[in-house]
GUKEDREN-170902 format. One record per residue (C-alpha): residue number from 1; residue in three letters; x, y, z. Coordinates in steps of 0.05 Angstrom, whole numbers. Layout:
GUKEDREN-170902
PT / seq / type / u / v / w
PT / NUM / ALA / X / Y / Z .
...
//
This chain:
GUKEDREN-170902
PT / seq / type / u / v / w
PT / 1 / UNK / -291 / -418 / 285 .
PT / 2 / UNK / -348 / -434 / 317 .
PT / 3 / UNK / -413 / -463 / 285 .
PT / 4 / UNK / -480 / -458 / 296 .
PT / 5 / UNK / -525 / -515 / 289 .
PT / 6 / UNK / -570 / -518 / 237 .
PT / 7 / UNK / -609 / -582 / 262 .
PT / 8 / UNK / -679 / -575 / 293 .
PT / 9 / UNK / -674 / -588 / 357 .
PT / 10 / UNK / -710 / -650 / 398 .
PT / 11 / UNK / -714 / -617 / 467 .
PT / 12 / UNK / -783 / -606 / 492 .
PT / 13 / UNK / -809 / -535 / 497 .
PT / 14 / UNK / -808 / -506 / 554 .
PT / 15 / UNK / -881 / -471 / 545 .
PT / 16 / UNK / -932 / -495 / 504 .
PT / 17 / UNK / -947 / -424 / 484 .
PT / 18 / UNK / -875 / -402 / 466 .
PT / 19 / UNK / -856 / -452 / 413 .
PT / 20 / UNK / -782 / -453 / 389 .
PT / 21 / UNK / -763 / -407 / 332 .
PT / 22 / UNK / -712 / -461 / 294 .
PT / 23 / UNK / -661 / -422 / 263 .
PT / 24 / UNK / -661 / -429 / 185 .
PT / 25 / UNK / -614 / -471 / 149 .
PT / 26 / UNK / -555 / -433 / 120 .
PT / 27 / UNK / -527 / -469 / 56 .
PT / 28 / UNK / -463 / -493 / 57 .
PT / 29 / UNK / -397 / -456 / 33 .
PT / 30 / UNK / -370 / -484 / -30 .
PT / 31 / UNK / -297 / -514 / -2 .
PT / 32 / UNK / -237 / -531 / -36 .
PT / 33 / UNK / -246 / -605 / -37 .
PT / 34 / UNK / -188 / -637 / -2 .
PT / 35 / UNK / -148 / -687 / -21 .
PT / 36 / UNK / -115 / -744 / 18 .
PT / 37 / UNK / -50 / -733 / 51 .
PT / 38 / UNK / -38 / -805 / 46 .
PT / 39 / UNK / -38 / -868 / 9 .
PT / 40 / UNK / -57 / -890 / -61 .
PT / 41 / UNK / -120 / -868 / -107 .
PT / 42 / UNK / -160 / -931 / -131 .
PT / 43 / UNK / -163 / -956 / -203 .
PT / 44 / UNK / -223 / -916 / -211 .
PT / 45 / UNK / -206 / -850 / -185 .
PT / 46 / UNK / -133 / -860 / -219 .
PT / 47 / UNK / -178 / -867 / -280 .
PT / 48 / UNK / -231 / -815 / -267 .
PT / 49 / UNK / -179 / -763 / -249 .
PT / 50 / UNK / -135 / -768 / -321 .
PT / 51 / UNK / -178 / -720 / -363 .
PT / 52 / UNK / -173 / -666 / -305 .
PT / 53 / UNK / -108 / -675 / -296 .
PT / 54 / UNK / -81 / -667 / -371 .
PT / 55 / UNK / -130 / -603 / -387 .
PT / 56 / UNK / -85 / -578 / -321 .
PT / 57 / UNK / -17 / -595 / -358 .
PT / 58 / UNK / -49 / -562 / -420 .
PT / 59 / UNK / -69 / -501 / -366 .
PT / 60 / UNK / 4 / -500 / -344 .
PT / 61 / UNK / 42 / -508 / -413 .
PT / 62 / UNK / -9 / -446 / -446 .
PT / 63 / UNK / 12 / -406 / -379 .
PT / 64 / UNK / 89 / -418 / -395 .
PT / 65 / UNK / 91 / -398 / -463 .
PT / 66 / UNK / 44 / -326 / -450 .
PT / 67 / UNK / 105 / -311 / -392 .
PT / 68 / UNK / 159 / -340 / -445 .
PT / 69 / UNK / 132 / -287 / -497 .
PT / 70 / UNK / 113 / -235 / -442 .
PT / 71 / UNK / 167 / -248 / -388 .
PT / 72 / UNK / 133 / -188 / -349 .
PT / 73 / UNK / 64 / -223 / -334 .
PT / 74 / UNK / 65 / -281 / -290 .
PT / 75 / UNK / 53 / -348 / -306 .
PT / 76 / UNK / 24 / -361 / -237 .
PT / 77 / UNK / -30 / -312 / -248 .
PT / 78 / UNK / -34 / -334 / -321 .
PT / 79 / UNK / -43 / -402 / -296 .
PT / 80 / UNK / -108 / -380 / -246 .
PT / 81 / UNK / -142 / -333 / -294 .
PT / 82 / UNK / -144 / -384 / -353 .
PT / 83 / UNK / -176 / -438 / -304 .
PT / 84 / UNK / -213 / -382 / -279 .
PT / 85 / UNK / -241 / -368 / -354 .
PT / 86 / UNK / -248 / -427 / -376 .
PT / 87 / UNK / -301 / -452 / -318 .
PT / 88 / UNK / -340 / -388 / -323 .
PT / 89 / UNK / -352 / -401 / -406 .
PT / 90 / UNK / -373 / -472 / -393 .
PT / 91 / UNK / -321 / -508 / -421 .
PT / 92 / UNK / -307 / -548 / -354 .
PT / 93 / UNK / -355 / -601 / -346 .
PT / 94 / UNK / -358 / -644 / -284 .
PT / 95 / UNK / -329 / -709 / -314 .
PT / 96 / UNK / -262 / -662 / -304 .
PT / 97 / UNK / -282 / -640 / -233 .
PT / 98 / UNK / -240 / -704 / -198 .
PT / 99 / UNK / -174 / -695 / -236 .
PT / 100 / UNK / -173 / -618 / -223 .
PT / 101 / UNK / -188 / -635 / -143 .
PT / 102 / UNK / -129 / -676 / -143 .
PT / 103 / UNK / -87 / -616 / -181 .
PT / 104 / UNK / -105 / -566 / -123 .
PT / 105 / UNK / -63 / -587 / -69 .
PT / 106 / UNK / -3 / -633 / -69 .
PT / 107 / UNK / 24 / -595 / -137 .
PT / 108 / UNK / 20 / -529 / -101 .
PT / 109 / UNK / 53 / -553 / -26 .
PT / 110 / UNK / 102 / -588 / -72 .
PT / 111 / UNK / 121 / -522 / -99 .
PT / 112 / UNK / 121 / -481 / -39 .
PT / 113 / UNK / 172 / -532 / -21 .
PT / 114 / UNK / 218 / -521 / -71 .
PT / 115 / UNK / 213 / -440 / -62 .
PT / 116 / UNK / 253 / -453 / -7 .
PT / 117 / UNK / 315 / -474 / -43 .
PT / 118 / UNK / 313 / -398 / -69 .
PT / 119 / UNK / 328 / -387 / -2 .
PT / 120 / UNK / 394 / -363 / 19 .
PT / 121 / UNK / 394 / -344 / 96 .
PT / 122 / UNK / 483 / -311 / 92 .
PT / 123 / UNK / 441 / -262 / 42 .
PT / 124 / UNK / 375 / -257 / 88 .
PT / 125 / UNK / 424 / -230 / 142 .
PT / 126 / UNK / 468 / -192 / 106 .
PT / 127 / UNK / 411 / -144 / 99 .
PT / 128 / UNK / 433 / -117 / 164 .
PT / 129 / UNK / 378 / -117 / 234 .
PT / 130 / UNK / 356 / -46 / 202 .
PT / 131 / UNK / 329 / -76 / 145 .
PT / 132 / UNK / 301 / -137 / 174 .
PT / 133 / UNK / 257 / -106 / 231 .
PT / 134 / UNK / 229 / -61 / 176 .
PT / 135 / UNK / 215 / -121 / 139 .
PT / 136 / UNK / 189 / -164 / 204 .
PT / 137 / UNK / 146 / -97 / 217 .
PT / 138 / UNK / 122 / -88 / 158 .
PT / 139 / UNK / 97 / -160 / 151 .
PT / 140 / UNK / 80 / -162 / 221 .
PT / 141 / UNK / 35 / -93 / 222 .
PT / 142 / UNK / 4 / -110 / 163 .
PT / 143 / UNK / -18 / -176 / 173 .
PT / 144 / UNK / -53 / -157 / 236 .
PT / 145 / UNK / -75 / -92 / 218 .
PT / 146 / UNK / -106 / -119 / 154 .
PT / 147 / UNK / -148 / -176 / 201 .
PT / 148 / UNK / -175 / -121 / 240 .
PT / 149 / UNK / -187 / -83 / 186 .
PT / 150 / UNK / -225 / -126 / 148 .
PT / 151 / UNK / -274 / -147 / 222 .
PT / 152 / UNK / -294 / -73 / 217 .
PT / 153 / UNK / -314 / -89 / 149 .
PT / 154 / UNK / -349 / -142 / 164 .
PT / 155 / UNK / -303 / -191 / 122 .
PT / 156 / UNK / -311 / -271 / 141 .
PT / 157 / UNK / -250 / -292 / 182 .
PT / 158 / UNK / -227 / -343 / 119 .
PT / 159 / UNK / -227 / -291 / 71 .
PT / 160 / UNK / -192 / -229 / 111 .
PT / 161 / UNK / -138 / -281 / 124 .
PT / 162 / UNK / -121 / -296 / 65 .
PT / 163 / UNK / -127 / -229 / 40 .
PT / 164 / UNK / -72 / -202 / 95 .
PT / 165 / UNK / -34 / -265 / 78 .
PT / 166 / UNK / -22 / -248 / 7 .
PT / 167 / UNK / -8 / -176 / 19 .
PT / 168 / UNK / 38 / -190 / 73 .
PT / 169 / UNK / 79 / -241 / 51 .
PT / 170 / UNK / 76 / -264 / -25 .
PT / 171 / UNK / 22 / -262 / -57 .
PT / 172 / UNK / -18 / -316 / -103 .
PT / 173 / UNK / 27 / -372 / -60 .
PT / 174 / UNK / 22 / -357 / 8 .
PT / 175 / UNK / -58 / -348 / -10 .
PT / 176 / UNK / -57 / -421 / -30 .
PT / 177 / UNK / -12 / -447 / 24 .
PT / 178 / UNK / -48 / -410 / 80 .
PT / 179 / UNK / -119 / -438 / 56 .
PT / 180 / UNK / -102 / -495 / 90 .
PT / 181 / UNK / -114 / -462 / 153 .
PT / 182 / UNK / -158 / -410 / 134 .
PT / 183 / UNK / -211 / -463 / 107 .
PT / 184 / UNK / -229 / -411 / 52 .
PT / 185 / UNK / -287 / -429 / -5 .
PT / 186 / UNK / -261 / -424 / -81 .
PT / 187 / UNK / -293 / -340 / -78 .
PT / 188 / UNK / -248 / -324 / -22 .
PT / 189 / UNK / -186 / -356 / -46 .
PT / 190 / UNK / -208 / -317 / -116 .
PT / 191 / UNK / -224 / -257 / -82 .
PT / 192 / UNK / -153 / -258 / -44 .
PT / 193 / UNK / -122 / -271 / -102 .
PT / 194 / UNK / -149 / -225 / -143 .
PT / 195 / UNK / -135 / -174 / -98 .
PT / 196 / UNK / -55 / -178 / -91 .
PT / 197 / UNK / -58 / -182 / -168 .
PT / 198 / UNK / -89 / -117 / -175 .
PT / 199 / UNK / -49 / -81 / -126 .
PT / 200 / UNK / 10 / -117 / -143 .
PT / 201 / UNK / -1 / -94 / -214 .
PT / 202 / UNK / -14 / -17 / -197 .
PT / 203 / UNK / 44 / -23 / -152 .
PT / 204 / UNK / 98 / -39 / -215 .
PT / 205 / UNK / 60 / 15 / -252 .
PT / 206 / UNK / 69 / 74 / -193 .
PT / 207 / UNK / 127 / 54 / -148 .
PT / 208 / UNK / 181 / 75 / -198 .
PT / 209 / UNK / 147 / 140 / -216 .
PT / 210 / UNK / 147 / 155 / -140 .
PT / 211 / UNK / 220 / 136 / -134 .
PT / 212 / UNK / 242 / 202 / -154 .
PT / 213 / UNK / 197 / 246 / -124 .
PT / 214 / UNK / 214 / 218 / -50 .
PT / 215 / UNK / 284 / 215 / -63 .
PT / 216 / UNK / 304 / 149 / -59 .
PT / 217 / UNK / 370 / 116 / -89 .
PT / 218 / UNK / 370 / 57 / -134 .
PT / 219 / UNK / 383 / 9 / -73 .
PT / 220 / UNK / 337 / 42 / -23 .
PT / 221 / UNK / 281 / 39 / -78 .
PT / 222 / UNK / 304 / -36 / -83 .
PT / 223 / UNK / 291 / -54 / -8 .
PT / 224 / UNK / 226 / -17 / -9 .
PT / 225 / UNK / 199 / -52 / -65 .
PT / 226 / UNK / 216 / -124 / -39 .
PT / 227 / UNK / 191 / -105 / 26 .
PT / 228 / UNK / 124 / -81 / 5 .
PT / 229 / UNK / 94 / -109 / -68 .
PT / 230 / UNK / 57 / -169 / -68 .
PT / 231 / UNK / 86 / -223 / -114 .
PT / 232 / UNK / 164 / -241 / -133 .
PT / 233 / UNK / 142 / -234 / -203 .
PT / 234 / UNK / 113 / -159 / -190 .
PT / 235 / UNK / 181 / -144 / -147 .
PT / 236 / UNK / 225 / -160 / -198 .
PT / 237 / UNK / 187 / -127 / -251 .
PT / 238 / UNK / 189 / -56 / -204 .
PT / 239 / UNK / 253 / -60 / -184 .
PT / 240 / UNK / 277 / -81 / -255 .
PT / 241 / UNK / 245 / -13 / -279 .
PT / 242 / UNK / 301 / 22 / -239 .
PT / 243 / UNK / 357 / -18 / -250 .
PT / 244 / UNK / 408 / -71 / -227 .
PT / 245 / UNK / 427 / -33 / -157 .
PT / 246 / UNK / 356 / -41 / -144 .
PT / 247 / UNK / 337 / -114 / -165 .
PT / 248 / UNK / 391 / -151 / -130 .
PT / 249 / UNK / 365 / -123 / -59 .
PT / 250 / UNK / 293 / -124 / -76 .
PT / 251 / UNK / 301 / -193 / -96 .
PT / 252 / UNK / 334 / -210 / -31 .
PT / 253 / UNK / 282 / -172 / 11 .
PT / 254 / UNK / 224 / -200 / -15 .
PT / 255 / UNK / 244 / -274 / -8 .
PT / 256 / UNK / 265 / -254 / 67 .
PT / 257 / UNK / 186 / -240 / 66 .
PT / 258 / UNK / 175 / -307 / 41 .
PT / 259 / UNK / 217 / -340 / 96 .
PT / 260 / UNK / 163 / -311 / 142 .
PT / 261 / UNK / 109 / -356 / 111 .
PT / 262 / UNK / 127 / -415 / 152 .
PT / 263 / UNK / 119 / -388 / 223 .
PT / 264 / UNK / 63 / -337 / 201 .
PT / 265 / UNK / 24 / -404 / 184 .
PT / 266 / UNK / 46 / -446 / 243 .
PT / 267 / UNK / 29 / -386 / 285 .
PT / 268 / UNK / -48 / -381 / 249 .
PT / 269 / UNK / -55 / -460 / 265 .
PT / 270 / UNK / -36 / -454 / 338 .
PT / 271 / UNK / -93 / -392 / 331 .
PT / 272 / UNK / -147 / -440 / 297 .
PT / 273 / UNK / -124 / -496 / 345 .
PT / 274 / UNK / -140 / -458 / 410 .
PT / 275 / UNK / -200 / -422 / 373 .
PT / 276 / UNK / -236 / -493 / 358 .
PT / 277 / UNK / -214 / -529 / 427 .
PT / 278 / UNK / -273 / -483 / 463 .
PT / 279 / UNK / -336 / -523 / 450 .
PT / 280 / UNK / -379 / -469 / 418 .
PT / 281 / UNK / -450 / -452 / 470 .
PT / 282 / UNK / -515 / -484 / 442 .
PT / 283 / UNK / -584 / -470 / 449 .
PT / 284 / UNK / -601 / -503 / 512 .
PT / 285 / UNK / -539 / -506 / 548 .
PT / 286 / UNK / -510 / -561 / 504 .
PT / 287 / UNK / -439 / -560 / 471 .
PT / 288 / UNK / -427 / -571 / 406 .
PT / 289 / UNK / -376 / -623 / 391 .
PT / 290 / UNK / -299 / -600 / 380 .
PT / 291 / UNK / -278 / -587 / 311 .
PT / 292 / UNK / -218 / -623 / 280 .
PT / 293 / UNK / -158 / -578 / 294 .
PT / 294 / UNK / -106 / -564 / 243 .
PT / 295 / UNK / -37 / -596 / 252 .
PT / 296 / UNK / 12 / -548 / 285 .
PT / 297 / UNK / 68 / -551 / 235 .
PT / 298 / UNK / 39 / -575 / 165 .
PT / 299 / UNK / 78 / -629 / 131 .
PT / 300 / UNK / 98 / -575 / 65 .
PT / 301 / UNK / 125 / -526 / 121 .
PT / 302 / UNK / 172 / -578 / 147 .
PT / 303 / UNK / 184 / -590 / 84 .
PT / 304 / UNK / 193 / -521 / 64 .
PT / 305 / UNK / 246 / -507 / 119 .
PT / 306 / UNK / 283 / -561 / 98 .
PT / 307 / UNK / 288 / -536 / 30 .
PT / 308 / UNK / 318 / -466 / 57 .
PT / 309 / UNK / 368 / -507 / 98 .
PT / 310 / UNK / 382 / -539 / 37 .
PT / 311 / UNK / 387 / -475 / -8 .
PT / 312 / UNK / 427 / -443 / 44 .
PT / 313 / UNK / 487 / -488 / 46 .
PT / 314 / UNK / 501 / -476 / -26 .
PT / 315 / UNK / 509 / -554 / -38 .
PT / 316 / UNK / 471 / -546 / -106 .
PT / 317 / UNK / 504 / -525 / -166 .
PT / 318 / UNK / 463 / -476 / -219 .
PT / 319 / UNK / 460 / -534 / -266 .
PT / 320 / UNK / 404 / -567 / -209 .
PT / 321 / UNK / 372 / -498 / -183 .
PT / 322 / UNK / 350 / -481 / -256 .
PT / 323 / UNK / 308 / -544 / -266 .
PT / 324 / UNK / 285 / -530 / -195 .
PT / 325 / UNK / 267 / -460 / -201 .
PT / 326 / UNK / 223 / -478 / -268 .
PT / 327 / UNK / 195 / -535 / -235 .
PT / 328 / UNK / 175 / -503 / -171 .
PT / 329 / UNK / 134 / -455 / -229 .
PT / 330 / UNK / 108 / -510 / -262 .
PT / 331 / UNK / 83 / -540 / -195 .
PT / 332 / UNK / 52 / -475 / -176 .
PT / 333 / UNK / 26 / -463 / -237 .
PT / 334 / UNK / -11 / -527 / -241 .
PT / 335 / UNK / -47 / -520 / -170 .
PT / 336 / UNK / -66 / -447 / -188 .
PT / 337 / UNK / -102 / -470 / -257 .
PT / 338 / UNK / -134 / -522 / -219 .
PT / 339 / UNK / -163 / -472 / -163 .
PT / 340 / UNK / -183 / -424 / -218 .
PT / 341 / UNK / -231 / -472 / -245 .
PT / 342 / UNK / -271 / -472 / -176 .
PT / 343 / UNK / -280 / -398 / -192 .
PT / 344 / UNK / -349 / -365 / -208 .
PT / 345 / UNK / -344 / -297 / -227 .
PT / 346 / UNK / -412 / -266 / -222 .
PT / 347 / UNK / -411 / -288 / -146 .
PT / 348 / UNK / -352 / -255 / -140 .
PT / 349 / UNK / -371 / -195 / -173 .
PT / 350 / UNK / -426 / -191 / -124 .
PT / 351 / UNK / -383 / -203 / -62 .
PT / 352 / UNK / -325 / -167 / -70 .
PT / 353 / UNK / -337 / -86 / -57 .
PT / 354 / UNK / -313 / -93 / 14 .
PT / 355 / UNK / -263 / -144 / 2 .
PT / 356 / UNK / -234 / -92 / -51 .
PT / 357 / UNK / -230 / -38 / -6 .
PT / 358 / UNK / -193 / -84 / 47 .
PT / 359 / UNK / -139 / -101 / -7 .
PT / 360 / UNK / -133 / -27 / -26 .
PT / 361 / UNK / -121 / -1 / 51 .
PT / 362 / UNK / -78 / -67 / 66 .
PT / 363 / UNK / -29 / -47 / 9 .
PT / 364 / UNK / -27 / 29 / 25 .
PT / 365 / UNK / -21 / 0 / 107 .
PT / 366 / UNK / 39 / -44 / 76 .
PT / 367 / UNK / 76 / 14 / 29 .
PT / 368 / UNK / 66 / 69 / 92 .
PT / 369 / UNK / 99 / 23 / 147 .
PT / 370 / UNK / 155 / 3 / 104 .
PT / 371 / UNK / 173 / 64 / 75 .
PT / 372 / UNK / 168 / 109 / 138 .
PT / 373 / UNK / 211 / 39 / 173 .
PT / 374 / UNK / 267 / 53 / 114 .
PT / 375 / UNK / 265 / 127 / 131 .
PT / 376 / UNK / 280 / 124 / 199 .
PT / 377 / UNK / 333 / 63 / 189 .
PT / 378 / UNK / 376 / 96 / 132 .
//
């Protein structure tokens, strides 16, 4: 994206009588703080980072035991809301701020990792091509329908991407892993979030009601719901509702949606790359200097691929994929807390109207194209 500069400029006026109008200085979007890819912390950040990082594990093991004793609410969004809460009573202080920086993003790429092993591509394409254009189309229409969508709105480009990455695809994750890209502040990755939690939410509450009164058998209900609600957590809660015949291929459905994560994001990158190699006009002629592009292929999505490969050949016995499965939540869980406590609610109360409205018409945009895809495939 391009960037205006905010600097005064030294060029000589070109009429004494015209001076230059110097554009006011915008302040600065509050960004995720990133974290080294590479390479050892120091003694003192090691040190300076431990209190962050245990009121995260504390964060993680209170989001555990609310999904242990209600298995319907996620501890993902558990995870966010309590950081979220906690920073908005004023019981984060800043000698917390480095250890919660570090918590944002290796924990969560770690985890998106490991959702691959879930992964089982024999089941992806036993779907049938019926049932996997209507889930390519689904993801693809409402992806880019929810980006132009939300430029009529007059959304910033970092938040309407997230937003039509966590309808699209999976939710609270894909948010996170996508942010990379998107360059999102701590509001927008909120505001996203918030979004496919609401919807996601009203979806489990509506979707099994509706079941009946369009008709649909158990397994037909089943693909709909993976194909269209938000988070695996929300799927299996809707599909659960209905039965067995409809979790197994909701279940299956949704995490073909997830396997679209990894070239949805190299695809955005390639996007941001060729956005940021035109050197943006400045006042006088001048260019401004070329912004750092994003990698093409992100380490994590390499990583992530593997992981499928590695789910899909079956090699691990359930005695490994249960320990994986908790710590790939733990792991997402613990970046989620820590990106919660960036969160401050009265701006997003102030922000959001628009942003609401985007997630409302992205979801109905997501349900429509699916269902009417299933209709004319079955």
């Amino acid at each position: 994206m391009s960037q205006q500069s905010t600097e005064p400029s030294t060029e000589p006026s070109t009429s004494a009588s015209s001076p230059r109008v110097v554009p006011p200085t915008r302040p600065a979007k509050r960004r995720i703080s990133p974290v080294p890819p590479w390479g050892l912390p120091s003694a003192r950040a090691a040190r300076a980072a431990v209190p962050g990082l245990l009121l995260t594990a504390v964060g993680v093991v209170v989001a555990l035991l609310v999904n242990r004793m209600v298995p319907g609410v996620s501890a993902l969004i558990v995870a966010l809301v309590l950081g979220a809460v906690l920073t908005n009573l004023g019981l984060v202080p800043d000698s917390l701020r480095p250890g919660l920086q570090a918590a944002v993003k290796t924990p969560m790429r770690a985890g998106i990792v490991l959702l691959g092993v879930s992964l089982a591509l024999p089941d992806v394409l036993a779907l049938g091509a019926p049932v996997l254009l209507v889930v390519l189309g689904g993801v693809a229409v409402t992806f880019l329908g929810t980006l132009l969508l939300g430029r009529l709105f007059g959304i910033a480009r970092e938040r309407r991407l997230l937003i039509a990455t966590g309808v699209s695809i999976c939710g609270a994750s894909a948010v996170a892993a996508m942010n990379d890209s998107a360059e999102g502040d701590e509001d927008d990755v909120m505001t996203a979030v918030a979004i496919v939690t609401i919807f996601g939410t009203l979806a489990v509450l509506a979707l099994p009601a509706l079941r009946g009164a369009l008709g649909l058998a158990p397994a037909t209900f089943g693909i709909w719901t993976g194909a269209s609600v938000h988070e695996v957590g929300q799927v299996v809660a809707t599909a659960g509702a209905v039965g067995a015949a409809a979790l197994a291929p909701a279940v299956i459905v949704k995490l073909t949606r997830v396997v679209l994560l990894a070239p949805l994001i190299v695809a955005v990158n390639l996007w941001q790359r060729r956005d940021r190699s035109i050197p943006a006009p400045r006042e006088g002629g001048a260019s401004t200097p070329e912004r750092a592009r994003p990698p093409i292929v992100p380490l994590f999505v390499i990583g992530f691929l593997i992981a499928v490969a590695i789910g899909s050949a079956g090699v691990l016995p359930e005695s490994v994929l249960g320990p994986v499965s908790v710590l790939q939540t733990v792991l997402l869980s613990a970046g989620l807390f820590a990106m919660g406590t960036g969160v401050r609610l009265a701006a997003l109360a102030r922000s959001s109207g628009r942003s609401i409205a985007l997630g409302a018409l992205s979801t109905l945009l997501m349900l429509t194209v699916t269902y009417t895809g299933l209709a004319l495939a079955t």
